[in-house]
C-alpha positions as a Markdown table, in Angstrom:
| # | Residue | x | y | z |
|---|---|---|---|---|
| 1 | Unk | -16.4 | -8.8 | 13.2 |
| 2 | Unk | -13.0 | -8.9 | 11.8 |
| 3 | Unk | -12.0 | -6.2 | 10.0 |
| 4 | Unk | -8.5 | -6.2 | 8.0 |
| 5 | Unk | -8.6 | -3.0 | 5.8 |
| 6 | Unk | -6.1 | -0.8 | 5.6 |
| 7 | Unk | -6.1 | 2.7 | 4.2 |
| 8 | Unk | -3.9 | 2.3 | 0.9 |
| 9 | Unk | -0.6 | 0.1 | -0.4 |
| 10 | Unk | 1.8 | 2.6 | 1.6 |
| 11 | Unk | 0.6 | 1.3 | 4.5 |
| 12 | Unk | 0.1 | -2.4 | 3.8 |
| 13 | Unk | 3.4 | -2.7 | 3.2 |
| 14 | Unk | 5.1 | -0.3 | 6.4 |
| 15 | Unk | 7.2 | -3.3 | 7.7 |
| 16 | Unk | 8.5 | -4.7 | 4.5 |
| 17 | Unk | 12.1 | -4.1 | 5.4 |
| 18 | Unk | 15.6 | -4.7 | 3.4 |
| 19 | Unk | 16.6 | -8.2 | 2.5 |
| 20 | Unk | 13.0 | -9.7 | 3.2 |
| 21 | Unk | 11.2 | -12.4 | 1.3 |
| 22 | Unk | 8.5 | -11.8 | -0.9 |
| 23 | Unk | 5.9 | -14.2 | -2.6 |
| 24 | Unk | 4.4 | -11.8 | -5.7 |
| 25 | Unk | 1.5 | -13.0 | -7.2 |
| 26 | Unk | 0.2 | -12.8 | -11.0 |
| 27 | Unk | 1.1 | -14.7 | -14.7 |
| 28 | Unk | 3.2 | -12.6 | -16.9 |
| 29 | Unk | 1.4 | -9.3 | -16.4 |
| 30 | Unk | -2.1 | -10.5 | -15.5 |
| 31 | Unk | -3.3 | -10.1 | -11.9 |
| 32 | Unk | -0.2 | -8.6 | -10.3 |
| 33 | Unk | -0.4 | -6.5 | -7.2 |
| 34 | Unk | 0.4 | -3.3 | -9.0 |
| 35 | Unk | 0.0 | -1.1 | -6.2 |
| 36 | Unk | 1.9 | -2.7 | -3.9 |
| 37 | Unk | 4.9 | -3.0 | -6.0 |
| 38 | Unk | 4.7 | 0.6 | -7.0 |
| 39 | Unk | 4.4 | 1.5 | -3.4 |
| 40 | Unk | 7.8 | -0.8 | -2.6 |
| 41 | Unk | 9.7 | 1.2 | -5.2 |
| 42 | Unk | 9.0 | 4.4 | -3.5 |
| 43 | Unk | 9.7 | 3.0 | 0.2 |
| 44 | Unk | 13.3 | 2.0 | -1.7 |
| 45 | Unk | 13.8 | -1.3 | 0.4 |
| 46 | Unk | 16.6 | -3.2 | -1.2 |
| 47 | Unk | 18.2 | -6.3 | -0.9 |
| 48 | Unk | 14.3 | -8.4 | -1.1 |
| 49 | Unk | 14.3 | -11.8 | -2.5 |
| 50 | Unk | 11.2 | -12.0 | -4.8 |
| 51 | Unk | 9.5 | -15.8 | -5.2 |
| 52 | Unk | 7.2 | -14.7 | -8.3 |
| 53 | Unk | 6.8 | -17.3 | -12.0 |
| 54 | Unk | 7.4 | -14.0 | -13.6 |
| 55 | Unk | 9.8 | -11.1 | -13.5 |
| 56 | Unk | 7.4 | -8.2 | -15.2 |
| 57 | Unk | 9.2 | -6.4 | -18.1 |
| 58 | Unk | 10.9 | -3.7 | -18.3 |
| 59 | Unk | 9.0 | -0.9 | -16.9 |
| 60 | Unk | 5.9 | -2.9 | -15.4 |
| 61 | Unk | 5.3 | -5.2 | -12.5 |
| 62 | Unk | 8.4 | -6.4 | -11.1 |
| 63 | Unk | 10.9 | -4.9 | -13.9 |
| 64 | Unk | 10.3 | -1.8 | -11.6 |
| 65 | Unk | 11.7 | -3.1 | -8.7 |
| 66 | Unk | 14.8 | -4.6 | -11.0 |
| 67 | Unk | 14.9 | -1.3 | -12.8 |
| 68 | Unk | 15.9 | 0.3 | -9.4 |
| 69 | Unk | 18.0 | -2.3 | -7.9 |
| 70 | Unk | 15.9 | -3.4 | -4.9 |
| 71 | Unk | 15.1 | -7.1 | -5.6 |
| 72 | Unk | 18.9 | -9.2 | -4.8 |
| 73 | Unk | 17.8 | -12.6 | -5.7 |
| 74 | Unk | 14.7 | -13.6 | -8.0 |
| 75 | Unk | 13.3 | -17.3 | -7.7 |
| 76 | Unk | 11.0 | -17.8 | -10.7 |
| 77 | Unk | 9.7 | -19.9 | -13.3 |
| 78 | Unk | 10.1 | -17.6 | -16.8 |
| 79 | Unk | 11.6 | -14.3 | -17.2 |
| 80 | Unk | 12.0 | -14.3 | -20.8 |
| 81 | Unk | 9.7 | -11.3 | -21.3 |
| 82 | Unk | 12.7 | -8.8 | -19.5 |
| 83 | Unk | 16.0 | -7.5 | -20.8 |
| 84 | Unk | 17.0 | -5.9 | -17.3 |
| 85 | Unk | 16.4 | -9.2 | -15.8 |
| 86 | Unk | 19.0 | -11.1 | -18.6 |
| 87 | Unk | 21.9 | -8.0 | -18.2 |
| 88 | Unk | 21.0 | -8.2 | -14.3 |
| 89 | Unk | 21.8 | -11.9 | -14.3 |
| 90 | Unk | 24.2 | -12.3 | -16.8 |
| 91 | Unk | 26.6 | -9.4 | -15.3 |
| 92 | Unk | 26.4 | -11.2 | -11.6 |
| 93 | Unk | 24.5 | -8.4 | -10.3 |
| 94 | Unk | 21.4 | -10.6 | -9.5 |
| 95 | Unk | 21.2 | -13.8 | -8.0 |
| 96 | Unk | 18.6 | -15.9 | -10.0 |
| 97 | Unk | 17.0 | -19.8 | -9.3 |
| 98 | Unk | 14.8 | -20.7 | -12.2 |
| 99 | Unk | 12.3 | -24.0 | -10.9 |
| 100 | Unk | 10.2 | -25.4 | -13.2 |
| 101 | Unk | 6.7 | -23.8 | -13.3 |
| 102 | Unk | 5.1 | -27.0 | -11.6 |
| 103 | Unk | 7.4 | -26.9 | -9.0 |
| 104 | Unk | 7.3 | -23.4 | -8.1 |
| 105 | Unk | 3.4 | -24.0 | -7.9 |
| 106 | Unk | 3.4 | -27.1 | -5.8 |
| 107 | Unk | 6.3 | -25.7 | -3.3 |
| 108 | Unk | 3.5 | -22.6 | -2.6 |
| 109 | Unk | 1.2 | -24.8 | -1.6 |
| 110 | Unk | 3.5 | -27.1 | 0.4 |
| 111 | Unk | 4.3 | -24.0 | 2.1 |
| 112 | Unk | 0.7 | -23.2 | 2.8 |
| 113 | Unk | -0.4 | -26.7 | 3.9 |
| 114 | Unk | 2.5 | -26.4 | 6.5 |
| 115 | Unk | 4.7 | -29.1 | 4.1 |
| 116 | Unk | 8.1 | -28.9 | 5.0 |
| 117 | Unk | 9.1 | -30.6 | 1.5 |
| 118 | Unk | 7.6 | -32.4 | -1.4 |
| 119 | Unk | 9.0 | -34.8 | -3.6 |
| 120 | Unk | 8.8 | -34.6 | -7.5 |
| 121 | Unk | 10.3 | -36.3 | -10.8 |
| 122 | Unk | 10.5 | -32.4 | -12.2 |
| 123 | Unk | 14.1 | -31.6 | -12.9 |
| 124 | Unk | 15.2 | -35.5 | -11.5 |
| 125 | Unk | 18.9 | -35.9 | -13.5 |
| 126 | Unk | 19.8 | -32.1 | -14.4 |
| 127 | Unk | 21.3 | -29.1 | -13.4 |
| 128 | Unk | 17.9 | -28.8 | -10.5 |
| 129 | Unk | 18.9 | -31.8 | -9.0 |
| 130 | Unk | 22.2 | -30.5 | -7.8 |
| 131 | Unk | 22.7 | -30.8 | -4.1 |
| 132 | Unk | 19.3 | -32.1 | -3.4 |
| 133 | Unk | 18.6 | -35.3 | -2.0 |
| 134 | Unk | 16.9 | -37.8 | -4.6 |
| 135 | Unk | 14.8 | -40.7 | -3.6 |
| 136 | Unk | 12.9 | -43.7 | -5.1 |
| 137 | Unk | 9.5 | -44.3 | -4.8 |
| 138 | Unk | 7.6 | -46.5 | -6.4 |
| 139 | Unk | 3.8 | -45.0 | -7.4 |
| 140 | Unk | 1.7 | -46.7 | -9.5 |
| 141 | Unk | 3.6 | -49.9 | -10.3 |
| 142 | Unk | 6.1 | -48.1 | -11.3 |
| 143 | Unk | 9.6 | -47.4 | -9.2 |
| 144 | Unk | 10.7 | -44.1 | -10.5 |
| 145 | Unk | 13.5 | -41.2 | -8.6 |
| 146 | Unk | 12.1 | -37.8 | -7.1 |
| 147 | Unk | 13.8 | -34.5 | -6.2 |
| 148 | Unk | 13.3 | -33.4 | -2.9 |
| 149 | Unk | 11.9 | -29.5 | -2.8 |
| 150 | Unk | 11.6 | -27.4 | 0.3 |
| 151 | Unk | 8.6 | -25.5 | 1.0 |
| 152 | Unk | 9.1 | -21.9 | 0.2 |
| 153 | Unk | 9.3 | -19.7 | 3.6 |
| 154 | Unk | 8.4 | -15.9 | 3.0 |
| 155 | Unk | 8.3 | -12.8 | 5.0 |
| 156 | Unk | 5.2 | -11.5 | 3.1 |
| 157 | Unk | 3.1 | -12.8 | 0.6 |
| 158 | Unk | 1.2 | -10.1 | -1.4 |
| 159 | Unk | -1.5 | -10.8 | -3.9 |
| 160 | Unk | -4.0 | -9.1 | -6.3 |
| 161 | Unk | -7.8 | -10.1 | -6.4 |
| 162 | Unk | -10.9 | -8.6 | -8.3 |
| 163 | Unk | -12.8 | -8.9 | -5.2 |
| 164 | Unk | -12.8 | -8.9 | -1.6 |
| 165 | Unk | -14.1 | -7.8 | 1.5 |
| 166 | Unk | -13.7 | -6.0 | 4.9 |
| 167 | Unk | -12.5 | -9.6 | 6.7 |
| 168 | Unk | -10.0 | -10.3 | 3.5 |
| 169 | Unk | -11.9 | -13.0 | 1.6 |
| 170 | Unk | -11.1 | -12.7 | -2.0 |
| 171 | Unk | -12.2 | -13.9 | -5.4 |
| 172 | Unk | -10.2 | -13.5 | -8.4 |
| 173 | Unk | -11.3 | -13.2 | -11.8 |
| 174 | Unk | -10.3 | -14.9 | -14.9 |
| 175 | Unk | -6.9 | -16.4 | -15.4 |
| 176 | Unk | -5.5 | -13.3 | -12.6 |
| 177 | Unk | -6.6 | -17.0 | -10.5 |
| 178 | Unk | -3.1 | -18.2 | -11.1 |
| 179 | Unk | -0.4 | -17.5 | -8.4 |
| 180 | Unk | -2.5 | -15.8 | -6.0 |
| 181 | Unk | -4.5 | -18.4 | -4.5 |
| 182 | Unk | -1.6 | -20.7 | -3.2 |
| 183 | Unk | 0.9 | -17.6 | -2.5 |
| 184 | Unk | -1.9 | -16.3 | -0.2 |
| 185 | Unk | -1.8 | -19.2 | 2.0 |
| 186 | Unk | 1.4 | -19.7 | 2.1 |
| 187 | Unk | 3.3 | -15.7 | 3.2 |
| 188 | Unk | 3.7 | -15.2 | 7.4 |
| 189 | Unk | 2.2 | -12.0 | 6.6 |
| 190 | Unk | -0.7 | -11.7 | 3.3 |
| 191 | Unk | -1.4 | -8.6 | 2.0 |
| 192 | Unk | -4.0 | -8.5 | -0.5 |
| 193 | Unk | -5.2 | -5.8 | -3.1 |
| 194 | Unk | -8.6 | -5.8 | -4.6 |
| 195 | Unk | -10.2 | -4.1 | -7.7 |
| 196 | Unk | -13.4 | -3.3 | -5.3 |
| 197 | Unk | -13.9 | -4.1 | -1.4 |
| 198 | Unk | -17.4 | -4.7 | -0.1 |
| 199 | Unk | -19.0 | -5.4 | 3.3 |
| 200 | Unk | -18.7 | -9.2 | 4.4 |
| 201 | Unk | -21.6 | -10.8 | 3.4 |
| 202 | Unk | -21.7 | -9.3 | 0.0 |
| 203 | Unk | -20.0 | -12.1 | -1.3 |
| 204 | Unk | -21.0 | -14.9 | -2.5 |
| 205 | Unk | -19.7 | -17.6 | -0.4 |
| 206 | Unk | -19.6 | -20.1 | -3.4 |
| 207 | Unk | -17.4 | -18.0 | -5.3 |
| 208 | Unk | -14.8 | -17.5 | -2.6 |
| 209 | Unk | -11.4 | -18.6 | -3.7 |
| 210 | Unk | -9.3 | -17.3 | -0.8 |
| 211 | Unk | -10.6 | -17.4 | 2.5 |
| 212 | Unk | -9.9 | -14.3 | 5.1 |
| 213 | Unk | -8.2 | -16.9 | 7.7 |
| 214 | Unk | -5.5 | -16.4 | 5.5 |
| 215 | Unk | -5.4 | -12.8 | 4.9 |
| 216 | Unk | -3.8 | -10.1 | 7.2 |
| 217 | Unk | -4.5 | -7.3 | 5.1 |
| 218 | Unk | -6.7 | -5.8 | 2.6 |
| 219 | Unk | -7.2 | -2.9 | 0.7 |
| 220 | Unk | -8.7 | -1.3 | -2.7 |
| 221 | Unk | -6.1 | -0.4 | -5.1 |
| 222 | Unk | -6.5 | 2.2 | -7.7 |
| 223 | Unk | -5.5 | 3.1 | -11.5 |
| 224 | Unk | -4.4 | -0.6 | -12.5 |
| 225 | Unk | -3.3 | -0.6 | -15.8 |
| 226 | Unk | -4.0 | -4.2 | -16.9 |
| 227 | Unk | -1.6 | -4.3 | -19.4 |
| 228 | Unk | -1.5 | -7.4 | -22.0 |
| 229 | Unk | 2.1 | -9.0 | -22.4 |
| 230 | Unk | 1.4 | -9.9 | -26.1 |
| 231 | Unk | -1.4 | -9.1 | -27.7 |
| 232 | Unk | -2.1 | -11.0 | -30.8 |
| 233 | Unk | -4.8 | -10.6 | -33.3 |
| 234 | Unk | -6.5 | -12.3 | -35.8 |
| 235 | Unk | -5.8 | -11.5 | -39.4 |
| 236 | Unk | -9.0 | -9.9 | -41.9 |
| 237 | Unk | -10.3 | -12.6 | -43.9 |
């Protein structure tokens, strides 16, 4: 039987090295591999590229790694929830490619289905479409100009799940089933941190969302905090 655990974060991530690659799961600040990002920021590698739809804030998720200077160029969706991020950016000291959300998602998966490109009307006559090849297709009667998009091609792809077991199948819970799914397919290397690890055959394989195949790594992570971006309430009657 296969069996991909390792003992902790440190050593899921040993050979992430300077200027590597790295897909990031999680929304905002829901189902983000906490411990692995914590345990990047005391390795200190520098210089990463980071392929994540968020940017954490300040002093959670990925605003750690920009806090320290590690991550050189970000390539997300929205990162409006960070103020190191906008100084970062602004003063030229990080590189930034925004993509809209759709086809930061689809460009995953592309690069999981081994899809070298895709083709999509999303950012067709603006500021995305610079230097890209467009082309017309026409798609359901209608003839209509698409943006080609490369596949995404990343060193590592690490990803946080509720669940998994000893030969890396995971389930996630909730909306935390958001960026992980596709990002796990799609890294050279996935390494994946669960809430609780079981033997294989304790999950139920109905509820599987992420097959092991795709899974090089696995391991149970400790103290997440699970914090809530914005919290909003509803007002006494």
């Amino acid at each position: 039987m296969i069996n991909r655990v390792v003992k902790n974060a440190e050593e899921a991530i040993r050979d992430i090295q300077d200027n590597m690659t790295l897909m990031v799961g999680g929304f905002g600040l829901c189902g983000i591999p906490e411990n692995c990002i914590n345990a990047l920021v005391k390795k200190g590698v520098k210089g990463l590229t980071c392929i994540s739809n968020n940017a954490g804030v300040d002093d959670f998720g990925l605003g750690l790694l920009l806090q320290t200077k590690q991550i050189r160029k970000m390539i997300s969706s929205y990162v409006g929830e960070n103020a190191e991020f906008e100084r970062q950016m602004l003063s030229g000291e990080l590189e930034v490619e925004l993509i809209p959300q759709g086809t930061l998602a689809t460009r995953c998966l592309a690069a999981g289905y081994g899809m070298p490109v895709i083709y999509t009307p999303a950012g067709v006559g603006t500021e995305v479409a610079i230097g890209k090849e467009v082309r017309r297709f026409k798609y359901n009667g209608e003839e209509k100009d698409y943006l080609m998009e490369h596949a995404f091609e990343a060193d590592f792809a690490i990803v946080k799940a509720w669940k998994g077991d000893t030969a890396g199948n995971l389930i996630y819970r909730s909306t935390a089933r958001n960026f992980n799914p596709m990002m796990a397919m799609a890294g050279k290397v996935t390494i994946a941190e669960v809430e609780e690890l079981v033997e294989v055959g304790e999950l139920d394989p109905d509820q599987i969302h992420t097959p092991g195949i795709y899974v090089h790594r696995v391991f149970q992570g400790e103290k997440y905090e699970k914090r809530i971006e914005q919290r909003t309430v509803r007002k006494k009657a």
